[in-house]
N, C-alpha and C positions, 0 to 999 in steps of 0.2 A: 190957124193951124200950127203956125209954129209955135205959140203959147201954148197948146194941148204940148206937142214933142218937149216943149223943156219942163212942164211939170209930170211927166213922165219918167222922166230922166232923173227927177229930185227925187220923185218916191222910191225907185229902184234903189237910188243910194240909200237910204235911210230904213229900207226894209220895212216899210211899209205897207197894207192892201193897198193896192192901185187902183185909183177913180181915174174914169176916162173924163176927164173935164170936158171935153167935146161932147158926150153923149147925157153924164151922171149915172150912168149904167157899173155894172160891178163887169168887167168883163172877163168869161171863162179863160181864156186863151192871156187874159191879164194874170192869172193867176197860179200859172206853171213857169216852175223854176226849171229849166236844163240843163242850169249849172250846181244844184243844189244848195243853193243858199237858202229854199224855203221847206227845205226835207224837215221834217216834224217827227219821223216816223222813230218812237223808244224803242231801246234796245233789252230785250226779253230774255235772249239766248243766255244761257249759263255755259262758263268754262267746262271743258270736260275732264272729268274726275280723274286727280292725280291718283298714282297706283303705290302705297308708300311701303317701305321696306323698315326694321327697325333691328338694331344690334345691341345691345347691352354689354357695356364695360365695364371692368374695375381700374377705378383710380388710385385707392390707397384702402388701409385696411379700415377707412370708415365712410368711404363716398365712392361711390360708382355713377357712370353716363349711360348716355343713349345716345348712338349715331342714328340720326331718321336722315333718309334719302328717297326722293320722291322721281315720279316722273313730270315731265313738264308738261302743262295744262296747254288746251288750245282754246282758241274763241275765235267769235265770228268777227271781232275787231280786231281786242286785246285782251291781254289777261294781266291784271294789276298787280296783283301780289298774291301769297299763300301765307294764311292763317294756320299756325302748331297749336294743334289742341291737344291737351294731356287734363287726360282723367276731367270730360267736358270743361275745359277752361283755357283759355287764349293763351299762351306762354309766350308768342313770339310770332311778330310778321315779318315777312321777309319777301323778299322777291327771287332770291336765289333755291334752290331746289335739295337742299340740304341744310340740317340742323344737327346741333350736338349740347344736347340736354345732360349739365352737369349739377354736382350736388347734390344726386340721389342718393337716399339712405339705402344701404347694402339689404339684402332679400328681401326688398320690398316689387308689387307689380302695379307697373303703370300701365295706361291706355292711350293711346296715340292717333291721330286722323289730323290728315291737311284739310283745310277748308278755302279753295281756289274761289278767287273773286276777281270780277272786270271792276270799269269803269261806274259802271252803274251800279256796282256789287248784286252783279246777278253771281248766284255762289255753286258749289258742287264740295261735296265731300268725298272724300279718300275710303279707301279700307280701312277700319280697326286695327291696329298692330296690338297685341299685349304682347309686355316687354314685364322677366322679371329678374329684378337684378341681382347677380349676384350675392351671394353671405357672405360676410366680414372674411376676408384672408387675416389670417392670425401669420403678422411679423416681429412680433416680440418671442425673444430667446427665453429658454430657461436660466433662471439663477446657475452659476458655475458650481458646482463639488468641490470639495477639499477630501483632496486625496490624503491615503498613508497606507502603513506597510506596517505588517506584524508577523512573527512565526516563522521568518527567513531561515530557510536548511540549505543545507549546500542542494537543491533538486526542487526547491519549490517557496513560496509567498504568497500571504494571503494582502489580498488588497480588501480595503473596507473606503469607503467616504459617505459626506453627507449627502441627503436626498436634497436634490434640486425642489426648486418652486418654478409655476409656469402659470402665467395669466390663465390658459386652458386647463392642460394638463400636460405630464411630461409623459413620452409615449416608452421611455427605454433611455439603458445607456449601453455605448459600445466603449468595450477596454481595448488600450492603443497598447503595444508592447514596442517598443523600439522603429513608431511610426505604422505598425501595421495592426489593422483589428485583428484580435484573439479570439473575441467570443460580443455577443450583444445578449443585454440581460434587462430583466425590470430589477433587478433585484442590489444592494448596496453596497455589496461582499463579492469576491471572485477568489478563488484559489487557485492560481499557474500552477502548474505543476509541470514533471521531466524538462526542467532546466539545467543547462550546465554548470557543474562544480564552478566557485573562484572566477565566476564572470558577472560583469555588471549590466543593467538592466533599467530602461528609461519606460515608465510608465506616464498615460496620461487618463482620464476619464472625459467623453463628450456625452453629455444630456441633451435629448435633441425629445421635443414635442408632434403630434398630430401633421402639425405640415412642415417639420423637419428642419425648423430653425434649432441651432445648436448654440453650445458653449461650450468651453473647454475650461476643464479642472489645471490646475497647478503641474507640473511637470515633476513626475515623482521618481527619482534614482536607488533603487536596488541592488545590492550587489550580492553574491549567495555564497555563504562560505565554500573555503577551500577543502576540499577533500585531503588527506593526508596519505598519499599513496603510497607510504611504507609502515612497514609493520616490526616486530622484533620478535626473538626467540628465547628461550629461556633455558639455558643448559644447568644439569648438576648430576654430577659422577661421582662412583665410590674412589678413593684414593686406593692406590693400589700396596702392599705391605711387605711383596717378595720379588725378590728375582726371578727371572725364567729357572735358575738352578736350585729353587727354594729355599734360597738363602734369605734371612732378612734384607728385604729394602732400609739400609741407612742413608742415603745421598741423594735422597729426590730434591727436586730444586726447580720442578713446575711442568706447563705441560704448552702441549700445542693443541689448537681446535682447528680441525680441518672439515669443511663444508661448501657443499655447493647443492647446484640445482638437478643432477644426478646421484646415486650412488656409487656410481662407477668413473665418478669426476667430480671428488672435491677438492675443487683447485684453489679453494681460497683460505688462508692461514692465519688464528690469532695466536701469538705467542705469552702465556703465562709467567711469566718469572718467581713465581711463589705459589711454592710447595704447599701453603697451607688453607690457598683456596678449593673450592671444589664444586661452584657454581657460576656462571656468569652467562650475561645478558647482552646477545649480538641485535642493535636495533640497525634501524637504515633499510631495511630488507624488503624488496620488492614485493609489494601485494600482490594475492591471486596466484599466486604458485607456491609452488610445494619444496622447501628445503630440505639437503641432508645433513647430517652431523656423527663426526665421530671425534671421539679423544684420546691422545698418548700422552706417556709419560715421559720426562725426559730429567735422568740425572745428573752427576755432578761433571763425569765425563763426554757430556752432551749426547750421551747412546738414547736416543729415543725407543721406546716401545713399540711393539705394534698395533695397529692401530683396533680399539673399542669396539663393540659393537656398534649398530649404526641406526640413530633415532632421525625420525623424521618429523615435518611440520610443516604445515597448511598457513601460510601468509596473509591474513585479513587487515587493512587499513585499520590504525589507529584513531 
């Protein structure tokens, strides 16, 4: 009996079927494990199907991602890992519950499913994601303009420059006028116009494309003539031949020009010294009004005349 219990004891260890040496019978009750060291029983059960989410990003203006984010699988043990499948094909295992699929070529569509696996790779698949990435972001500028300036008046300038080049296309340029836009044109010419006389004027040109990448042209300085805000008048008088008493005039000896911005106030005086002019030209004279003008005589004992009829004149810039 005791030689039955100790080879008993050997086969337990060794995981063996167990013969009753006593009997040579197979015995029932030899044959159940309660601690499960003779559990035999495969595992069937498949993880339960991750629920996958997918995002599409751009990277640069020639590769775009995919962030895939899944839920976590469950199983009746355990669950080993998740298989990423894109466009049926393995890309990546992982045991974590998130992937980020880079290197994809921009407006292209991919298809995406986790495939959850245990130990035994009992397996479950995910939903379908289609994911479609992005189109190329266009980050190339256009070529810059070469600005310039023609036609400059005192009130206006024509700006011209070259047409830009753009990988795409150039969508427009906006004219800069002393830092602030003036106008946006497709076009390669611009005309300012009601500018102020005798001041100066900082131009630039930006060409800017489809999604708005720019350049900036040359920094161009205008300045627009000055206006000449005085004008002159043009006098000429008959010489006069007699005296008030109609006596020959012998002693003339020249005259005075008196003039203002009234007729009944001209307070300002040129004096002639020579009798034998009979015309003369008052400049300096303020644009946009209206002067008057009269002339006397004055002879040898300084007795001035009285004073001419009285002409007038309208003042226009020079």
């Amino acid at each position: 009996m005791k030689n039955c219990v100790f080879t008993r004891l050997v086969l337990i260890a060794v995981n063996l079927l167990l013969l009753s040496a006593c009997t040579g019978q197979s015995s029932e009750s030899d044959l159940t494990d309660s601690g499960g060291l003779f559990n035999t029983t495969r595992d069937t059960t498949a993880p339960t199907a991750a629920i996958l989410s997918a995002i599409a990003v751009t990277l640069s203006e020639t590769t775009s991602s995919t962030i895939l984010n899944w839920t976590a699988s469950n199983d009746d043990r355990s669950v080993a890992g998740y298989r990423v499948i894109r466009d049926n094909a393995v890309i990546f295992t992982t045991t974590s519950t998130s992937y980020t699929d880079t290197n994809l070529a921009p407006g292209t569509n991919y298809e995406y499913s986790i495939i959850t696996f245990d130990d035994t790779n009992n397996v479950s698949s995910s939903n379908m994601e289609s994911i479609s990435t992005p189109e190329n972001i266009d980050t190339t500028a256009p070529t810059a303009a070469i600005l310039s300036a023609s036609g400059t008046t005192s009130a206006s300038t024509t700006l011209s420059w070259t047409a830009s080049q753009d990988n795409t296309s150039v969508a427009g340029y906006r004219v800069i006028r002393d830092n602030t836009i003036i106008i946006t044109t497709t076009n390669t010419s611009y005309t300012d116009t009601s500018l102020v006389p005798g001041t100066n004027y900082e131009y630039s040109i930006v060409a800017f494309d489809n999604t708005n990448n720019v350049s900036n042209s040359n920094l161009l300085s205008v300045s627009t003539t000055a206006v000449n805000t005085t004008g002159a008048a043009t006098l000429n008088w008959t010489p006069p031949t007699e005296n008030t008493d109609d006596t020959t005039l012998t002693n003339l000896t020249g005259y005075k020009i008196h003039y203002g911005l009234s007729p009944s106030s001209l307070t300002n005086t040129i004096t002639i010294n020579n009798a034998g002019i009979s015309s003369y030209v008052i400049d300096n004279l303020s644009s946009s009004r209206t002067y008057y003008f009269s002339v006397t005589a004055i002879n040898s004992f300084n007795v001035e005349s009285s004073y001419s009829n009285i002409a007038s004149k309208y003042i226009t810039a020079i």
